[in-house]
N, C-alpha and C positions, 0 to 999 in steps of 0.2 A: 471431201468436205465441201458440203455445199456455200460458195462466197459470193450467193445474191442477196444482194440489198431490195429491202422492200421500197417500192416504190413510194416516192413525195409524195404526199398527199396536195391537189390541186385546190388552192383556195379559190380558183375561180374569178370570175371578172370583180372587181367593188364595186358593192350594191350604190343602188341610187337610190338614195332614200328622196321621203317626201319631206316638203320644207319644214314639216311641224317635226319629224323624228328627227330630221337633221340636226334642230334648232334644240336638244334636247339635253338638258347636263343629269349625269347622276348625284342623285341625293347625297350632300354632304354627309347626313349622318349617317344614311345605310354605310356609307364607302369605311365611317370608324368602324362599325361594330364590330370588324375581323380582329381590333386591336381589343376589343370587349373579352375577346375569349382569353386572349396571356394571361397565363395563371401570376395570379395576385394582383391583376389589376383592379384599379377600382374606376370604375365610370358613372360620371357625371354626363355622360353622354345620350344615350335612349332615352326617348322619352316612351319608356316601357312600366305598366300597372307592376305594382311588388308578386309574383311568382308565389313567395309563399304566401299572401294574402286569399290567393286564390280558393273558391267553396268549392272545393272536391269531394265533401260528403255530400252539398247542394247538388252540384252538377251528377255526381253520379247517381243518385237516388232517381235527378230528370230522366237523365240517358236510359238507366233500366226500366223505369217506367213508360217512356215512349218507345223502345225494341219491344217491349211487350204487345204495342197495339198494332203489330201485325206489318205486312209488307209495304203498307201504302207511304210511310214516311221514305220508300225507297223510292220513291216514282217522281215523274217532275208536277209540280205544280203550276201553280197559279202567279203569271208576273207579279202581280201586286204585291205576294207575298202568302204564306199561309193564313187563313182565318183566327186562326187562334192566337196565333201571336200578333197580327193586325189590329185584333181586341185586347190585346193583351199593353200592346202597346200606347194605345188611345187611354187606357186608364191611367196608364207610370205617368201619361200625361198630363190628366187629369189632376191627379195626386202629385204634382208639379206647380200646379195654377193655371196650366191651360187646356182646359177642356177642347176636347176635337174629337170628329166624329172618323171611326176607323176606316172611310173608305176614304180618307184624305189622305193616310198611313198608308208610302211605299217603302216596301222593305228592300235595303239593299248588302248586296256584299261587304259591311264596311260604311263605316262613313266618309271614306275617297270614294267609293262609287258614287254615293248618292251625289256627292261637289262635283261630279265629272258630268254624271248625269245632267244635271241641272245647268252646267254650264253650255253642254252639247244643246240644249233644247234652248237657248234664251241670246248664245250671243254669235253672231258672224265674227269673220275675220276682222281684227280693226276696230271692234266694239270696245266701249271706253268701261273700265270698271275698276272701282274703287277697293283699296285695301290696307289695310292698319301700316304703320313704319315703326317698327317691323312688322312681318307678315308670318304666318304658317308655311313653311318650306315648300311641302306637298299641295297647299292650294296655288302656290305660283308654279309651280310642273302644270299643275293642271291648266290655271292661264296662259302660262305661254303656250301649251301643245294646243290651245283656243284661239293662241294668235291675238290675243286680245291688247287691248293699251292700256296699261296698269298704271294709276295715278296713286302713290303713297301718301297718306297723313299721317302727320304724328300721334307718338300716344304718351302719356303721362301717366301719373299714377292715379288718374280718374278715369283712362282708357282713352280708347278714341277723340282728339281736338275737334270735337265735330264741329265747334265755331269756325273753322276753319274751312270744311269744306265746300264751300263757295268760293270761295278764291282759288282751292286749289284743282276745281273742277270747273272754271272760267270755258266757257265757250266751246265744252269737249262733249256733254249731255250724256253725261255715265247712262248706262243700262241698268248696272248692276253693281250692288256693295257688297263686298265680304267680310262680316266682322268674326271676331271670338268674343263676344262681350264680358264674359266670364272666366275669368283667372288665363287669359289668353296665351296662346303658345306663338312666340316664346316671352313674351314680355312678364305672364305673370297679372299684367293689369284689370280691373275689374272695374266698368265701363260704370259711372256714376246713375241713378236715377234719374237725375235731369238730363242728363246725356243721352239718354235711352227716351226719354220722352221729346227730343229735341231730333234724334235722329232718326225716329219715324216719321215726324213732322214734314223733316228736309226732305225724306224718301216721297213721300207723297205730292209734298210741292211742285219737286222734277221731277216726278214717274220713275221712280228707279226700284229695281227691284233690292231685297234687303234676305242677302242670304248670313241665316243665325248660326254659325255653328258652334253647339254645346255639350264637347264632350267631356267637360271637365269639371259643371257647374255642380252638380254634388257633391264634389269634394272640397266641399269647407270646412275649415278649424277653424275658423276664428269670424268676428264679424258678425253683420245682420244677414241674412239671405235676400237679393235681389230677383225681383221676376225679371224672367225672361221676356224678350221682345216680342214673341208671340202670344206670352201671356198680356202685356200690356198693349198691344195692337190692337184690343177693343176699344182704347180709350181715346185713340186719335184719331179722328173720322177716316173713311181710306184704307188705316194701314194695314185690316186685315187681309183686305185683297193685296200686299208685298212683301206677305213675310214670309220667307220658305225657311223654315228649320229642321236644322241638321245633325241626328245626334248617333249613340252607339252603347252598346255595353262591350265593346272593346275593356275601354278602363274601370267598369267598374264587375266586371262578370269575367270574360275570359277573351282577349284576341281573337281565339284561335274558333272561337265562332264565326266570325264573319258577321256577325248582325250587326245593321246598321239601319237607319230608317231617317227619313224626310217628312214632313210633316207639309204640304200641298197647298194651298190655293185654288180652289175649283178647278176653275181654269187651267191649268197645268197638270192635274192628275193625268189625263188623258194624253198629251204630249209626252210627258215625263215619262211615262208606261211604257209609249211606243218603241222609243230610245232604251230602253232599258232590254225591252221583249229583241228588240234587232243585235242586242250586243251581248247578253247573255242566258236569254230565253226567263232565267229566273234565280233565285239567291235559293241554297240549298235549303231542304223542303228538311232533310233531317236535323239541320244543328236550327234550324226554325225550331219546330216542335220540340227538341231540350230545351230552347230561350222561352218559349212559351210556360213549357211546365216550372222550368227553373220560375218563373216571375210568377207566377200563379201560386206557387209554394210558399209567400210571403217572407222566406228569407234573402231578399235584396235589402230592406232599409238597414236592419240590423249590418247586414255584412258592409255597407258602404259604411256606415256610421263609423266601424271600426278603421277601415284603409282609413279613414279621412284622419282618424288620432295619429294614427301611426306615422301619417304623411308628413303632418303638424309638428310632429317630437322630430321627427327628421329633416323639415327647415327648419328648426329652431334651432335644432345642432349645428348646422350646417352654417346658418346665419351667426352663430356664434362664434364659428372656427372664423369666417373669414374677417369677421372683425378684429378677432385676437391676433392671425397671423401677419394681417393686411393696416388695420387700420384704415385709415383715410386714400390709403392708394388707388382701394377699388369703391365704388358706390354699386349699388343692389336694392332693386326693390325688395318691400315686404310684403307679400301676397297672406292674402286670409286663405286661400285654399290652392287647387291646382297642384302642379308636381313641377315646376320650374320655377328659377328665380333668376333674375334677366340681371347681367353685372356689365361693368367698366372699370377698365385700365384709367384712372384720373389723370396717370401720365402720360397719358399717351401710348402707351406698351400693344403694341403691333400681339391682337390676340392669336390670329391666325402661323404667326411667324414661331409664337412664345408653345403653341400644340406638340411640335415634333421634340421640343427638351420635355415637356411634361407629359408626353407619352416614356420619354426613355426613362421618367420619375415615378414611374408607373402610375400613371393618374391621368383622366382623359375630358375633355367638354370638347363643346362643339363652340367653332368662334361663330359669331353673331352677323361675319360677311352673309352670307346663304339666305337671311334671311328678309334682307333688303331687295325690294325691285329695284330702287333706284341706287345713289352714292350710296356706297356701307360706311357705317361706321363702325371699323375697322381694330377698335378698342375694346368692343362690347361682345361678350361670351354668353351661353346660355350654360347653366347649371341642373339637371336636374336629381333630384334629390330622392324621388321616386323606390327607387332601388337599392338604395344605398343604407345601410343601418345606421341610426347613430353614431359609435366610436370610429363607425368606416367612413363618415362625414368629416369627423375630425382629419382621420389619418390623411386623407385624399388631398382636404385643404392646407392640412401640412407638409403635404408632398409637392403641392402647386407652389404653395412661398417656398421652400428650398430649392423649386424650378425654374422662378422668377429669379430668386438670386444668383443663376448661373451667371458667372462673365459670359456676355454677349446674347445670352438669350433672349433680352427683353428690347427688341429694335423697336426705336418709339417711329411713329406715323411722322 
């Protein structure tokens, strides 16, 4: 009988990372989603487009019809992006309010590439740059791996306090802002018209660059529809040359595309490219050509039109449970559109503390630490609604107040 043990495997010396991987936390909410898969959970947590929303008779009608145009959709392309869907995309644009001309249109992996890209190309180590309080999770990964100095303003329920940002940007001369103007993650808030006209103003005063990102801004139920900052950048001398906007059919097509695109500034096309060609030569040439024919098909408004109803009945449920269960405990915005609704503990109730009883409640969100560069407040959860049907809106919020009620679980700040 053979009684050799296989040898230990050698983990070898610890790497030395560089100061940016070192300095690197994992995404709060990637680390739930393993909790996503427990059978009969219900999560408030991704902020993930509804699955069965999904155009599968759309997409696949694309798909067979571009496998039919032969081997070339298997070959590498063009950094910029493929033609057709660079034209393809200049018109959703168009039919948006902001007309732009497709060689301004880089198409990227995602709308994280394109924020990464753009940040690799504009700011050095130590560069000052501005960002909503709260913020996007994923665009502060992306600042801090830029080493950048992240100055927070607040946001209300007109979005960004931009009256504010002069005091809060005293003597530091940002480079660059990052907003969500529309239905923003995680707050929810939908950045007012004067606000939007006041905060191109400011960009232009101190030369700052003004990155838009908007990937949520179709999804309205309720409400007027505001233009976008690139749409309204004609009207304030300057700020066409600062506005870089950032968008995706992530949420309203399919993730698992990877399309994403940036919309340029002369001037940066060709920087922007460069960075793009050194880091991943190009965004695939095949799920291009689906997004192309898919958006050429003319079934995009229709199918958005629908998630947005659907989205709508599903904060309304949702907003309704926690009023019922909650009362005055918790406050929450009401968003006209988006997939999140931004909450607080009134008592003080330690959100991140209160997660691990409302996991074992089978019910999940993400607390709203993650989302501050600076001091969190430590009360405030994000909610999304996205995913979730109606009655599972209810259940979920009734699973959270029976989670609140446990003795001990709710350690106030």
């Amino acid at each position: 009988m053979n009684t050799t043990q296989p040898p230990v495997a050698d983990a070898g010396p610890r790497p030395r990372l560089s100061a940016r991987a070192a300095g690197l936390t994992s995404s709060a909410i990637r680390d739930l989603l393993a909790h996503a898969r427990r059978p009969g959970m219900i999560s408030f947590a991704g902020g993930l487009p509804a699955a069965a929303m999904f155009d599968l008779e759309g997409l696949h009608a694309a798909t067979a019809a571009v496998l039919e145009t032969g081997v070339d959709v298997f070959q590498y392309g063009a950094t910029e992006g493929q033609d057709d869907l660079r034209q393809a995309l200049a018109r959703l644009m168009g039919e948006r309010g902001a007309p732009v001309e497709a060689s301004r249109v880089l198409v990227t992996s995602g709308s994280q590439q394109a924020l990464d890209l753009v940040v690799r190309s504009l700011l050095d180590p130590g560069a000052t740059v501005v960002v909503e309080r709260p913020s996007y999770l994923a665009a502060l990964q992306v600042l801090h791996l830029a080493q950048a100095r992240v100055v927070a303003v607040d946001v209300d329920a007109d979005g960004l306090c931009v009256e504010r940002l002069d005091a809060a940007c005293a003597g530091l001369a940002p480079r660059l802002a990052y907003v969500v103007p529309t239905f923003a993650n995680p707050s929810g808030a939908c950045l007012s018209l004067a606000r939007r006209l006041a905060l191109l103003e400011w960009a232009v005063r101190h030369d700052v660059w003004l990155i838009e990102d908007d990937p949520y801004g179709e999804l309205r139920f309720g409400g007027e529809p505001l233009p976008s900052l690139l749409a309204l950048a004609p009207r304030v001398p300057g700020a066409a040359a600062r506005v870089i906007h950032v968008c995706s059919l992530s949420k309203v097509v399919a993730p698992a595309l990877r399309i994403g695109w940036t919309v340029l500034p002369e001037a940066l096309v060709g920087p922007v490219t460069r960075v793009k060609q050194s880091l991943d030569l190009q965004t695939s040439a095949l799920t291009q050509e689906i997004a192309a024919r898919y958006l050429g098909s003319g079934r995009l408004p229709t199918r958005v039109a629908a998630i947005a109803r659907a989205y709508g009945a599903r904060k309304r449920a949702l907003a309704d449970a926690l009023h019922r269960h909650f009362g005055d405990r918790i406050g929450f915005n009401d968003p006209d559109g988006g997939m999140f609704l931004w909450a607080r503990f009134e008592d003080g109730t330690d959100a991140a503390a209160l997660l691990p009883v409302a996991l074992d409640h089978g019910v999940m969100y993400v607390p709203g630490e993650p989302f501050f560069a600076d001091a969190p407040d430590r009360s405030s959860l994000r909610l999304a609604f996205s995913t979730v049907g109606e009655a599972r809106c209810a259940e979920g919020v009734a699973r959270l107040a029976r989670a609140a009620r446990t003795p001990g679980a709710c350690a106030s700040l």
